[in-house]
C-alpha positions as CSV (number, residue, x, y, z in Angstrom):
1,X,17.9,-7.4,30.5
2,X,20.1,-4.8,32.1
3,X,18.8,-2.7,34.9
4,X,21.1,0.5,34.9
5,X,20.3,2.1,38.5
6,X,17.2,1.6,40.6
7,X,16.4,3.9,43.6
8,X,15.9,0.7,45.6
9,X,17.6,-0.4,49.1
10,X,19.6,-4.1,48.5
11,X,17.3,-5.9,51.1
12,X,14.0,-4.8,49.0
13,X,15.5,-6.7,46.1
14,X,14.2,-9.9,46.3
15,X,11.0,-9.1,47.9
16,X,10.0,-6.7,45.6
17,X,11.3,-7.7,42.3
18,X,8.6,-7.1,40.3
19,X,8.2,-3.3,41.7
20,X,11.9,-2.6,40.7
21,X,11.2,-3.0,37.0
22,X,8.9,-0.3,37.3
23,X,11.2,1.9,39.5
24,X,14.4,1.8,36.9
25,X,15.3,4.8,35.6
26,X,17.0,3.0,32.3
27,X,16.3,-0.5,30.5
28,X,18.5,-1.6,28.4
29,X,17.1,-2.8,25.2
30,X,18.8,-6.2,25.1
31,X,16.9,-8.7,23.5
32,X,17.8,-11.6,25.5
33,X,14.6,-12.3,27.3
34,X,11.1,-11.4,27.1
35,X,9.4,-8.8,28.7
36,X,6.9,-9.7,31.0
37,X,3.8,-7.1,30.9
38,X,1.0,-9.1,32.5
39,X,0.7,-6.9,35.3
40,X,-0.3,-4.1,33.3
41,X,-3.5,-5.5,32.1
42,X,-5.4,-1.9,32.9
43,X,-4.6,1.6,32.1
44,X,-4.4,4.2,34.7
45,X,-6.6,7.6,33.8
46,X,-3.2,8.6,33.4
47,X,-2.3,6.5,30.4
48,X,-5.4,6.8,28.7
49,X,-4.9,10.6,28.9
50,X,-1.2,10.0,27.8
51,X,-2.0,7.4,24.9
52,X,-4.8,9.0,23.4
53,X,-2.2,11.7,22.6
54,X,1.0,9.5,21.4
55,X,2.0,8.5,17.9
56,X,3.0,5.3,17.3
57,X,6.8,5.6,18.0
58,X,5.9,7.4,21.6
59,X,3.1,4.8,22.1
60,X,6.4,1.8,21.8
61,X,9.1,3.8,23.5
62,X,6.5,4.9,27.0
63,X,6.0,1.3,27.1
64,X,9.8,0.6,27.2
65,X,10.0,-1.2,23.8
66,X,12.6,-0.8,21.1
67,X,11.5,1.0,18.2
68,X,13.0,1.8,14.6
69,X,11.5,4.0,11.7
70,X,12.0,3.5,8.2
71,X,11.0,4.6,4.8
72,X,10.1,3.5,1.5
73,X,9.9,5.3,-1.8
74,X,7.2,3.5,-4.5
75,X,7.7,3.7,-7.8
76,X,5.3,6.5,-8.3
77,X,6.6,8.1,-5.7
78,X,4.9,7.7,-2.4
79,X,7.1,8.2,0.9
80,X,5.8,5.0,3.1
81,X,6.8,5.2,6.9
82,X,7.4,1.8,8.4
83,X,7.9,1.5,12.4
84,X,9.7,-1.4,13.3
85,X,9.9,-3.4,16.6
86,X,13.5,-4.8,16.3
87,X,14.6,-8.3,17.3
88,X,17.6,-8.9,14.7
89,X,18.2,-12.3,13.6
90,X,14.4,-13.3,14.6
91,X,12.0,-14.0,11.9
92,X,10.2,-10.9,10.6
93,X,6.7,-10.0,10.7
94,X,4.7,-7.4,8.7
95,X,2.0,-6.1,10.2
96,X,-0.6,-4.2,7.7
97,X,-3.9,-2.1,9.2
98,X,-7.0,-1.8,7.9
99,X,-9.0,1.4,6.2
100,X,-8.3,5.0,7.3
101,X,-6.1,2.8,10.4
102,X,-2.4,3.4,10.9
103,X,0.6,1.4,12.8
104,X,-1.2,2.8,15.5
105,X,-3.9,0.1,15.6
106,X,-1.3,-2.4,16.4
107,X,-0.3,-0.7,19.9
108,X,-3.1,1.4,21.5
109,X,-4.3,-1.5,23.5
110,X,-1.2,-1.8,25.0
111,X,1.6,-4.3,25.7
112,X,-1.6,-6.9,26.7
113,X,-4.0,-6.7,23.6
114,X,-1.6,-4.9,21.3
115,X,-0.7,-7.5,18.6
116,X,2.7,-6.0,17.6
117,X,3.7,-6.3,21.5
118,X,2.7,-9.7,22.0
119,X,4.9,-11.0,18.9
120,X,7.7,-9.2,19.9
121,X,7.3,-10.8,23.2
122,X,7.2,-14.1,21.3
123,X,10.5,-13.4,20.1
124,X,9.6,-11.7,16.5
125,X,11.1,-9.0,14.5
126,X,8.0,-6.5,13.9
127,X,7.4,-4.8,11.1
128,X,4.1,-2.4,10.8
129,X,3.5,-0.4,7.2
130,X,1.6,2.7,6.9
131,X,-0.1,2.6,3.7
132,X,-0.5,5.3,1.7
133,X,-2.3,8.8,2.5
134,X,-2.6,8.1,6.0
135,X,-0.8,10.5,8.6
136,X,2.6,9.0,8.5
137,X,2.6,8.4,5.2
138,X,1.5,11.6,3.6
139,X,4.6,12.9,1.6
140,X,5.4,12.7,-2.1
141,X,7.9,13.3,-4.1
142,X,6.3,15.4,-6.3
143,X,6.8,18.8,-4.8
144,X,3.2,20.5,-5.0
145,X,1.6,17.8,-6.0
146,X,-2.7,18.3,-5.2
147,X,-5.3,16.6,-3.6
148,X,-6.3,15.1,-6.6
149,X,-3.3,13.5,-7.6
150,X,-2.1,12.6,-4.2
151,X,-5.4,11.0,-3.9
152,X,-5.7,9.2,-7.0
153,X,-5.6,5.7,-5.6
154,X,-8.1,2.8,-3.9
155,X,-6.4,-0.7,-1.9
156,X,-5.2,-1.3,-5.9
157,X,-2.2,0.4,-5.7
158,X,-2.1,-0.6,-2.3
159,X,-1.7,-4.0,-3.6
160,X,0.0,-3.9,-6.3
161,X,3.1,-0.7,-5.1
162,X,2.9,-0.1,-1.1
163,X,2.8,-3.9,-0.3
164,X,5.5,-4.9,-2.8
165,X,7.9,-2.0,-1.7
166,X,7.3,-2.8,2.0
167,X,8.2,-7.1,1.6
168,X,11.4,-6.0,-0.7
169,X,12.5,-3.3,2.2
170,X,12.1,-5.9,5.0
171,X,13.7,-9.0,3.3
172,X,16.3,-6.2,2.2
173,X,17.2,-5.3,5.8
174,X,16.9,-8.4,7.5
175,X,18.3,-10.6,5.1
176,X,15.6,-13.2,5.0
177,X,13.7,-14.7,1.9
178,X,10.7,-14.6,3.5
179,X,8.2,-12.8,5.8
180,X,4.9,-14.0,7.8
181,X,2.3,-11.3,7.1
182,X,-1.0,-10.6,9.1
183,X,-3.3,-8.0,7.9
184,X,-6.5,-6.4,9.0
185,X,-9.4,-5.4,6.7
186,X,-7.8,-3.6,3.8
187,X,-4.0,-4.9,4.8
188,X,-6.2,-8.2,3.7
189,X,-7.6,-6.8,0.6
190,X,-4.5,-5.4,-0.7
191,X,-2.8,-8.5,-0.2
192,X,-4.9,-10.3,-2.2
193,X,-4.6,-8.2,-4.8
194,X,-0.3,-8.2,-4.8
195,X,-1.2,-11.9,-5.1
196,X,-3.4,-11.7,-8.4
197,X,-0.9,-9.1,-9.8
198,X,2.5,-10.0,-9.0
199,X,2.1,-13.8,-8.0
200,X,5.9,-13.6,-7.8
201,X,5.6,-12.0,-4.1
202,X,3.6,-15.0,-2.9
203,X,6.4,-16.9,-2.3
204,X,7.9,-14.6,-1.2
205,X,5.3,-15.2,2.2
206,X,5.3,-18.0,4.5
207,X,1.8,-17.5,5.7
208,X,-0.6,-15.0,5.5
209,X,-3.1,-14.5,8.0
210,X,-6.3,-12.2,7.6
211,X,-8.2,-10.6,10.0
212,X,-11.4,-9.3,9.1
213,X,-11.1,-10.5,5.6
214,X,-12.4,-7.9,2.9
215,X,-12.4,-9.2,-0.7
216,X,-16.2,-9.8,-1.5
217,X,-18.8,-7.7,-0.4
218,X,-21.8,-8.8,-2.1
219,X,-23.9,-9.3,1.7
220,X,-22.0,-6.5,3.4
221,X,-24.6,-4.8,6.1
222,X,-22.4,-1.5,6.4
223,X,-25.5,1.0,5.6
224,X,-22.5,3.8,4.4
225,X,-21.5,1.2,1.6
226,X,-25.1,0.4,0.4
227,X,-25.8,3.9,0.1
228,X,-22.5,4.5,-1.6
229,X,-22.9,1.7,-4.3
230,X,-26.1,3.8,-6.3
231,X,-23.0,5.8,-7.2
232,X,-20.6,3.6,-9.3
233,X,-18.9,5.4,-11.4
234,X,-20.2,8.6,-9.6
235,X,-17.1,9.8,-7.8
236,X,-17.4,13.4,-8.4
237,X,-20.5,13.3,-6.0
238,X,-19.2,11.4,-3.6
239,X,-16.3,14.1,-3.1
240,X,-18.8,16.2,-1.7
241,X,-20.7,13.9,1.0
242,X,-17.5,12.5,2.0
243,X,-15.7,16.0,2.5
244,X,-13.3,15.9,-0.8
245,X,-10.8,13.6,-2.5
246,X,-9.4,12.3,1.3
247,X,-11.9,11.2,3.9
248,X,-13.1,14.0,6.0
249,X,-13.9,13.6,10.0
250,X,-16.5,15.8,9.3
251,X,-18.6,13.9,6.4
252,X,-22.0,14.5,6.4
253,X,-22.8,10.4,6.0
254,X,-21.8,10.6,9.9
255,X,-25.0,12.4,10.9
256,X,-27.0,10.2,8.4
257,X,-26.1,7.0,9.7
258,X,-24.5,7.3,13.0
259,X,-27.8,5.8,14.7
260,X,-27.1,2.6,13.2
261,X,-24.3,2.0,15.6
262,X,-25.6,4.1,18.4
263,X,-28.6,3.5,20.6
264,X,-30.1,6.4,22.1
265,X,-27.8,5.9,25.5
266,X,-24.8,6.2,23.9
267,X,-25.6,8.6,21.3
268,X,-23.2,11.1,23.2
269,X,-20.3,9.2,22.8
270,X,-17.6,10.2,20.4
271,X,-17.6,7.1,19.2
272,X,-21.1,7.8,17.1
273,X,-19.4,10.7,15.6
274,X,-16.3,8.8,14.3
275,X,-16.7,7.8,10.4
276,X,-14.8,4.6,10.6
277,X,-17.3,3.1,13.0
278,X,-20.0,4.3,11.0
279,X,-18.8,2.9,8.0
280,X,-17.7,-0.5,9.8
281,X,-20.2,-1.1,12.6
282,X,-19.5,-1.5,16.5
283,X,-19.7,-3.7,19.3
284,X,-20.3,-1.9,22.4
285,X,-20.9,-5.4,24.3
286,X,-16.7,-6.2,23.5
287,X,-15.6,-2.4,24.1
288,X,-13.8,-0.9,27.5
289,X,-15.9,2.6,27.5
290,X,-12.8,4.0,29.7
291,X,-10.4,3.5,26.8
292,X,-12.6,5.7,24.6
293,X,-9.9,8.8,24.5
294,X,-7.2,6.3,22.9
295,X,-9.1,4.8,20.4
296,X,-10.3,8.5,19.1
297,X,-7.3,9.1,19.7
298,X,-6.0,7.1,17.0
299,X,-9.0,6.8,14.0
300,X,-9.7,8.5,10.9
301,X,-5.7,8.3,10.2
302,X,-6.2,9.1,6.6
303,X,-7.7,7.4,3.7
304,X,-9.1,8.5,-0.2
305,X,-12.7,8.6,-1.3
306,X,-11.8,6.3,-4.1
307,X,-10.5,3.6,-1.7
308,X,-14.0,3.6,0.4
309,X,-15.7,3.5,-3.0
310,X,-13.8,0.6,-4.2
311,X,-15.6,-1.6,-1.4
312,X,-18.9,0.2,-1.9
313,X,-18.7,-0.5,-5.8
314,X,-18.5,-4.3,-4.6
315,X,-21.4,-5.0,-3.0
316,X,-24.0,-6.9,-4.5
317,X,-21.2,-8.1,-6.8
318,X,-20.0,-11.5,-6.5
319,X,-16.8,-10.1,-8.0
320,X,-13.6,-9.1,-6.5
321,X,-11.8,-6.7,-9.3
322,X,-10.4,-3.7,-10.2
323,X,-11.9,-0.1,-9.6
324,X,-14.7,0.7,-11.7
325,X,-14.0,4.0,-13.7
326,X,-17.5,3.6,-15.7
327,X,-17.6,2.2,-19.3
328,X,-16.0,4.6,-21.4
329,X,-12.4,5.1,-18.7
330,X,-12.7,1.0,-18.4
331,X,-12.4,0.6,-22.0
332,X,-9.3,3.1,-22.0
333,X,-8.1,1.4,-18.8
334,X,-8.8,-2.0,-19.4
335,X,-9.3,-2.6,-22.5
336,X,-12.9,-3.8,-21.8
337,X,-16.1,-2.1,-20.4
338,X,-16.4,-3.8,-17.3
339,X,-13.1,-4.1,-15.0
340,X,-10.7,-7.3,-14.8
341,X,-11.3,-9.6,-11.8
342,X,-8.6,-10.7,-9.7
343,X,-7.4,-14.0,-9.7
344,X,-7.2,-15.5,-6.6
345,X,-5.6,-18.8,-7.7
346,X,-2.1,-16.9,-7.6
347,X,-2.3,-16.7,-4.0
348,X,-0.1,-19.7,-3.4
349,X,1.3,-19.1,0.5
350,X,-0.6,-20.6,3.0
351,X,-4.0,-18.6,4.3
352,X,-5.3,-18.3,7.3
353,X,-9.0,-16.2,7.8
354,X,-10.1,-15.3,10.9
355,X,-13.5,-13.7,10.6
356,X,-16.0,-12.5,13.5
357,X,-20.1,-13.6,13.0
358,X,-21.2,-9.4,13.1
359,X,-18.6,-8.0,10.9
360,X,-20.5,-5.9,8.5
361,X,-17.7,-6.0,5.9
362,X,-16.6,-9.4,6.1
363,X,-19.9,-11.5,5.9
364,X,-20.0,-15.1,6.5
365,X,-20.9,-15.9,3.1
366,X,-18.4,-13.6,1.6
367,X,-16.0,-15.3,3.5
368,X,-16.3,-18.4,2.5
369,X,-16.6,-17.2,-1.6
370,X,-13.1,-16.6,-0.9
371,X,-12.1,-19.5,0.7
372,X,-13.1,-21.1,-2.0
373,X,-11.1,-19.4,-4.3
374,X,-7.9,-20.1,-2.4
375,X,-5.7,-22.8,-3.3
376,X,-4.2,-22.7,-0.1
377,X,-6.0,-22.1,2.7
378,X,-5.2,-24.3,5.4
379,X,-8.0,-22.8,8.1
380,X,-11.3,-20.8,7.9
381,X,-11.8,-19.9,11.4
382,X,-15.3,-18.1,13.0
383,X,-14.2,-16.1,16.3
384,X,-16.2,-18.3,19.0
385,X,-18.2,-14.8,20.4
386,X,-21.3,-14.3,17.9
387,X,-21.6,-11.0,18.4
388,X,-17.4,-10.2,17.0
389,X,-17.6,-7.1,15.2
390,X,-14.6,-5.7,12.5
391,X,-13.0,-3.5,14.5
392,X,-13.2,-5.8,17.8
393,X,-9.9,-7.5,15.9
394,X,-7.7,-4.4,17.1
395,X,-10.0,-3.2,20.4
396,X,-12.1,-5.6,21.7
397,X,-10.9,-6.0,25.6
398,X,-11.2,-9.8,24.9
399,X,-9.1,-9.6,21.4
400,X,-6.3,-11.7,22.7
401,X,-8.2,-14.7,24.3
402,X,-10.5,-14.7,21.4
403,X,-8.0,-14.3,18.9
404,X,-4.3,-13.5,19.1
405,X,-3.8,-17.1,21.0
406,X,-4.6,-18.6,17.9
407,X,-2.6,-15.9,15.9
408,X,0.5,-16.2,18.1
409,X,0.4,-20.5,17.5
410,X,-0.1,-20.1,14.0
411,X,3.2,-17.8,13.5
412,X,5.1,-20.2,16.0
413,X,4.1,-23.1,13.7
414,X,4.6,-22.0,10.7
């Protein structure tokens, strides 16, 4: 690492070296060594204010990291924003977030708990994809095109375009033949499904590791799902609770069900008026109340009606398969009135599921459905702290001790 200029007399050098790494006024970006941020292990009011108020790029550059952006076109002709974390010549890493999440969740929690930090202080080349519909990835090529087409997708075409597009860019630009991928929630659902529908891009993975793993959802105890799943095949009702073809901030389901994650002391909180904790549950025994601004900061980052109703049409279904369009569009779609299964058996690279034992979307019997349908899952493994919710895998204060330790050795020996 080179320091350019630090306003620091030569005596003081050597007695306060860790001080001048804060002082310098430029750091070069060489790649060399690791950087060392174990000292900043709490925000200051002042970065919580800051943060809660950064995209993802500002987030990586205020914490003195290198950061690229790139984009993707799909097929059908979705503009996907990728930020990268360069290390050239390192192995890459894709990162993929969950529902109505963004690149975001990989950084908010700093260079301590953020995953994307700690791999790149492991020596990785980090990739993070933005899926999709959410804020950075919200352009089309279709000039004009409306709600209702831009919207017209659940973690399907996730699967099946986004992820595809993203592998070929990264093993374009960094010239290897494969990538290690960890997802969270739906970056684990649509992975699944690239698997079942273009097997080819398995190998293409050296191993894939899921947190919070969402395929089945036959015992899921989010209350927003149940109530959603009297409505299969219902979408056009749906649209109106949930605020229109994308996910509104606003949907009424917040005031139905926001007292099931919030007693009556905390019913003030922003946090009981944020849908994706509605939808997904919370652990306020795991959470750092101070760091409230950053994580509202950062949620509700975009997501379609139809891809929340994909996982609500699940439950109660030992099935994992394709969006149900009702019997008369399934029989147009799919040749058949119910819709196609995915198969699970393509999913050849090695698995890895990490799973908490209060996630409402990823039960512990759900979990181990799929485990069973995987030909290669080499461990199934239950977060130690009972009480380990979904989102606690991107901001519980505890999320590196309790998880990314075991992440971080997988990738290193694999």
């Amino acid at each position: 690492m080179r320091i350019a200029y630090c306003n620091v007399l030569p005596a003081l050098l050597i007695l306060q070296v860790t001080f001048i790494l804060v002082k310098c006024t430029d750091i070069s970006a060489n790649l060399n060594i690791n950087l060392d941020f174990s000292l900043q292990k709490f925000f200051t009011q002042a970065d919580i204010e800051i943060d809660a108020k950064l995209k993802t790029v500002e987030l990586i550059k205020k914490y003195k990291y290198p950061v690229e952006t790139h984009f993707v076109i799909t097929k059908d002709g979705y503009k996907l924003c990728m930020h990268r974390m360069p290390r050239p010549g390192a192995q890459p890493v894709l990162l993929v977030h969950g529902l109505m999440s963004s690149s975001a969740s990989w950084v908010i929690m700093g260079p301590t708990n953020g995953l994307a930090y700690i791999l790149f202080q492991k020596g990785y080349d980090v990739w993070m994809l933005n899926t999709r519909g959410n804020i950075y990835s919200k352009e089309h090529t279709k000039r004009g095109i409306s709600d209702k087409d831009f919207y017209d997708f659940s973690f399907h075409e996730i699967g099946t375009i986004d992820l595809p597009s993203a592998i070929d860019l990264v093993l374009e630009k960094t010239k290897f033949q494969q990538i290690q991928y960890i997802g969270h929630s739906q970056g684990s659902t649509a992975f699944f499904v690239m698997c079942s529908e273009h097997p080819e891009y398995s190998v293409k993975v050296k191993i894939m590791q899921a947190l919070s793993p969402t395929t089945f959802m036959e015992k899921t105890r989010s209350a927003v799902l149940k109530f959603m799943s009297f409505f299969k095949g219902a979408l056009s009702t749906l649209l109106v609770k949930l605020g229109g073809y994308i996910i509104s901030a606003t949907s009424e389901l917040i005031q139905k069900f926001r007292h099931h994650i919030c007693p009556a002391t905390e019913l003030t909180s922003q946090i009981c008026g944020t849908f994706d904790f509605v939808l997904c549950g919370f652990n306020w025994n795991t959470f750092n109340r101070t760091l409230t601004p950053i994580v509202i900061g950062h949620v509700s980052q975009g997501a379609s009606t139809m891809q929340v109703h994909h996982y609500a049409q699940l439950h109660k279904e030992l099935h994992f398969r394709r969006y149900d369009h009702g019997p008369t569009k399934n029989l147009i779609r799919y040749k058949s009135l119910t819709p196609p299964s995915y198969n699970l058996s393509q999913t050849q690279c090695k698995v890895v599921l990490h799973h908490g034992g209060n996630d409402w979307l990823a039960s512990g019997s759900d979990v181990i459905n799929l485990q069973k349908r995987l030909p290669n899952c080499i461990e199934s493994r239950k977060v130690e702290l009972e009480s380990f919710t979904h989102f606690d895998f991107i901001i519980s204060k505890d999320v590196t001790s309790l998880v990314y330790n075991r992440v971080i050795d997988l990738v290193v020996t694999n």
